[in-house]
C-alpha positions in Angstrom: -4.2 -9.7 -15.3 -5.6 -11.4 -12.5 -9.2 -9.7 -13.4 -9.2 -10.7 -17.0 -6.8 -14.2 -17.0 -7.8 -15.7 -13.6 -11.5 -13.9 -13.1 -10.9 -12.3 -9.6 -13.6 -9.6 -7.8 -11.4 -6.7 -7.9 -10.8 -6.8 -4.1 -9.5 -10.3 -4.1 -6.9 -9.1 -6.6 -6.1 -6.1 -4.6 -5.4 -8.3 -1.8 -3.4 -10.9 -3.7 -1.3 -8.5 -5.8 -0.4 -6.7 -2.4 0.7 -9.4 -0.7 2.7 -11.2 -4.1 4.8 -7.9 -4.0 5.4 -8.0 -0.4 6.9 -11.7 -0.9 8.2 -11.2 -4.6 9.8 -8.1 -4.2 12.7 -9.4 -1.9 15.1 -10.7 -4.4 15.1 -7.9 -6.3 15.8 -5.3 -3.0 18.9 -7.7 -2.2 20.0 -6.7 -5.8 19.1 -3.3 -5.9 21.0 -2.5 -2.6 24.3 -4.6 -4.2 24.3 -2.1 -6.4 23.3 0.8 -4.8 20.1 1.7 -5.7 18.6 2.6 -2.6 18.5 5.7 -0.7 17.7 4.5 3.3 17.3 8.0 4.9 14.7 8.6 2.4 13.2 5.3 2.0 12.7 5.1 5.7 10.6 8.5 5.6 9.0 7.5 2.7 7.7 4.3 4.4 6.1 5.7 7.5 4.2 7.9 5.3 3.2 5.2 3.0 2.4 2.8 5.8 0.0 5.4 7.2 -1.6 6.0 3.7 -1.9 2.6 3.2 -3.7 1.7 6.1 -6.3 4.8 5.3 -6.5 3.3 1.4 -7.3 0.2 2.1 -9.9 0.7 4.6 -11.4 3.1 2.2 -11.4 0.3 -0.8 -13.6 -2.1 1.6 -16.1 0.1 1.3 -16.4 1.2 -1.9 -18.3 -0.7 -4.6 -15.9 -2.5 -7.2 -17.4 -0.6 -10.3 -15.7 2.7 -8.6 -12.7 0.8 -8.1 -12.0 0.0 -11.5 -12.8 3.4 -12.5 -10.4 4.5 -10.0 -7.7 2.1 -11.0 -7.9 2.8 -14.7 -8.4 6.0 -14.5 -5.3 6.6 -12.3 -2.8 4.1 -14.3 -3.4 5.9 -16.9 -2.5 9.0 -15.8 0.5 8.0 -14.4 1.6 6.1 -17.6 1.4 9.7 -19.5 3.1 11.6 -17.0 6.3 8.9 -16.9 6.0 8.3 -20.3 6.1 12.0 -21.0 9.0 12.3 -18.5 11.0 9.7 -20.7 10.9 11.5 -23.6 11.4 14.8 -22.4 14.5 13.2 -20.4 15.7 11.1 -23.4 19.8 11.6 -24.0 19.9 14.1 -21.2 20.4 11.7 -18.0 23.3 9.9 -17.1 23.0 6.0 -17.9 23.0 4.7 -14.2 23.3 6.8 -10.9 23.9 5.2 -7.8 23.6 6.6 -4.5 27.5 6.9 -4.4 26.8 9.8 -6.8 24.5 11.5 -5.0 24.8 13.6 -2.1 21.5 14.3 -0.5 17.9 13.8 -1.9 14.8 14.9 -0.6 13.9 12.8 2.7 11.8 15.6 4.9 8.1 16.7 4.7 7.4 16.9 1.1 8.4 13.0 1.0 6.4 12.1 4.1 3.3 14.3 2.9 3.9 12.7 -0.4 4.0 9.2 0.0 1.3 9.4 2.5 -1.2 10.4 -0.1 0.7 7.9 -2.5 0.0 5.5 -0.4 -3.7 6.0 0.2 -3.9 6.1 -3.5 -2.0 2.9 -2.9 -4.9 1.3 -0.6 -7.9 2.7 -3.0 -6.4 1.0 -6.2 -4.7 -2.0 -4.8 -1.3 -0.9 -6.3 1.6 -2.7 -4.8 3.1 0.6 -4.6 5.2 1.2 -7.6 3.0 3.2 -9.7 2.5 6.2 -7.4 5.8 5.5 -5.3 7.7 5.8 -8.7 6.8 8.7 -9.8 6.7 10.7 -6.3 10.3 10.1 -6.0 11.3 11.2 -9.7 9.4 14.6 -9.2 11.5 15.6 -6.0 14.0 14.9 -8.1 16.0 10.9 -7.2 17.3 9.6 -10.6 15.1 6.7 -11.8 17.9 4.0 -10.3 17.6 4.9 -7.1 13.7 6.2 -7.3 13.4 2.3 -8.1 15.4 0.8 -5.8 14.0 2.4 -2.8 10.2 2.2 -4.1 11.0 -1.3 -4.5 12.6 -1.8 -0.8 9.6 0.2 1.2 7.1 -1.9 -1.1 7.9 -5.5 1.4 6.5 -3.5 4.4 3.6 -0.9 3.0 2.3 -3.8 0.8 2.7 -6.5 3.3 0.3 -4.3 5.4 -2.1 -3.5 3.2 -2.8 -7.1 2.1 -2.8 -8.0 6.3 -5.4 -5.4 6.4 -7.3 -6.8 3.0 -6.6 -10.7 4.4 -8.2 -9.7 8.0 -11.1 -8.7 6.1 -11.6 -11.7 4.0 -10.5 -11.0 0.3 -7.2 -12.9 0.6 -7.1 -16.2 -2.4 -3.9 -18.2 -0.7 -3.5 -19.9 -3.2 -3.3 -17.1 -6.0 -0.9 -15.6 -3.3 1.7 -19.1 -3.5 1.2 -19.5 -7.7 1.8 -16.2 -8.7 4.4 -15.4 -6.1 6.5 -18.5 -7.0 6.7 -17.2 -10.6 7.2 -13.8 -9.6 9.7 -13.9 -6.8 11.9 -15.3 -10.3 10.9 -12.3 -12.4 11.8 -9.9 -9.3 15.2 -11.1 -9.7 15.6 -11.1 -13.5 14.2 -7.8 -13.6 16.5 -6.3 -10.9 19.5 -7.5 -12.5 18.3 -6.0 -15.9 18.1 -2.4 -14.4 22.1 -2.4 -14.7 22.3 -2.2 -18.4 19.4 -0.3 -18.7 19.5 3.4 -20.0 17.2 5.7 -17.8 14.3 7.1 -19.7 14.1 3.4 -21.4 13.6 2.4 -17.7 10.8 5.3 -17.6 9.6 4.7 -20.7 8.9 1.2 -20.5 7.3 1.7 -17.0 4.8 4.6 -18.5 3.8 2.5 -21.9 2.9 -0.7 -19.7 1.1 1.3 -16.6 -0.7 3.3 -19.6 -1.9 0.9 -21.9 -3.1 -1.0 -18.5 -5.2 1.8 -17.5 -6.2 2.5 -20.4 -8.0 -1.2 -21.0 -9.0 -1.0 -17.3 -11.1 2.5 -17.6 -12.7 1.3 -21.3 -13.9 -1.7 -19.8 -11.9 -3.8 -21.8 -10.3 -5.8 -18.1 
């Protein structure tokens, strides 16, 4: 959006998306955790490996020309929109409505999360993703039901993005002002869209996530964004 509405060099918007999830994302983690959406042991793991990722991703994405980016970008939204969307129909009328960690007993929080995430979040860094796209689906293949997989992709978001957009801002592809518009709108959204979760069935919540990521990539790698 900020490519094709606002016109920003693809770095820029990796930098300003980063950082507007950092901020934005805050509201909706106070929610998420009122209702018990997120899984600490394995979000903390899940953030050192990101973190390291991260750092690593966006290092790489300084370097590389923007035309590579957006092939990258596209090419790897779209991907993940088919797998999540494929996961929602396959899922459909087979998962429970809403699982909290109160339900759970223990999810994955060892080295396939760590060695996971940290490629997740180098991936992360190369596409400017806040996080969610690869974080998301990492978690739902080792097996955390879509609640909690986005409550606690949604809490370790505010420190791996707020380090990848220090790294991109040190650098000089931060737009401040970007950063304060779109994060005043979004930190509203964030909030909205938390809340919404609770009446949401689970493969609508993956379905919806795979269509939008999809049909994003999809206009990214044809060269329509």
């Amino acid at each position: 959006m900020m490519m094709a509405l606002l016109g920003l060099p693809i770095k820029s918007a990796y930098a300003v998306n980063m950082a507007v999830i950092s901020l934005t994302t805050i509201p909706g983690v106070i929610y998420h955790y009122r209702m018990r959406h997120v899984y600490n042991k394995g979000m903390v793991i899940a953030t050192i490996g990101a973190t390291a990722g991260v750092l690593l991703g966006t290092q790489l994405a300084i370097y590389v020309p923007s035309t590579v980016l957006k092939k990258i970008f596209g090419t790897a939204c779209l991907g993940v929109g088919i797998y999540m969307t494929y996961k929602a129909v396959k899922t459909k009328g087979k998962l429970p409505p809403r699982v909290t960690v109160d339900d759970v007993k223990r999810l994955e929080r060892g080295a396939k999360l760590i060695s996971l995430m940290f490629l997740a979040g180098v991936a992360t860094g190369l596409c400017g993703f806040g996080g969610g796209i690869y974080y998301m689906p990492v978690y739902n293949a080792l097996g955390y039901p879509i609640h909690i997989a986005i409550g606690s992709s949604s809490t370790q978001m505010i420190f791996v993005a707020g380090v990848g957009a220090t790294n991109l801002a040190i650098h000089g592809f931060m737009e401040w002002f970007y950063v304060a518009s779109i994060g005043t709108v979004t930190l509203l959204f964030s909030w909205l869209g938390a809340r919404a979760t609770k009446t949401m069935k689970a493969w609508i919540l993956t379905a919806a996530f795979g269509i939008l990521i999809g049909v994003t990539g999809a206009c990214v790698a044809t060269g329509v964004i």
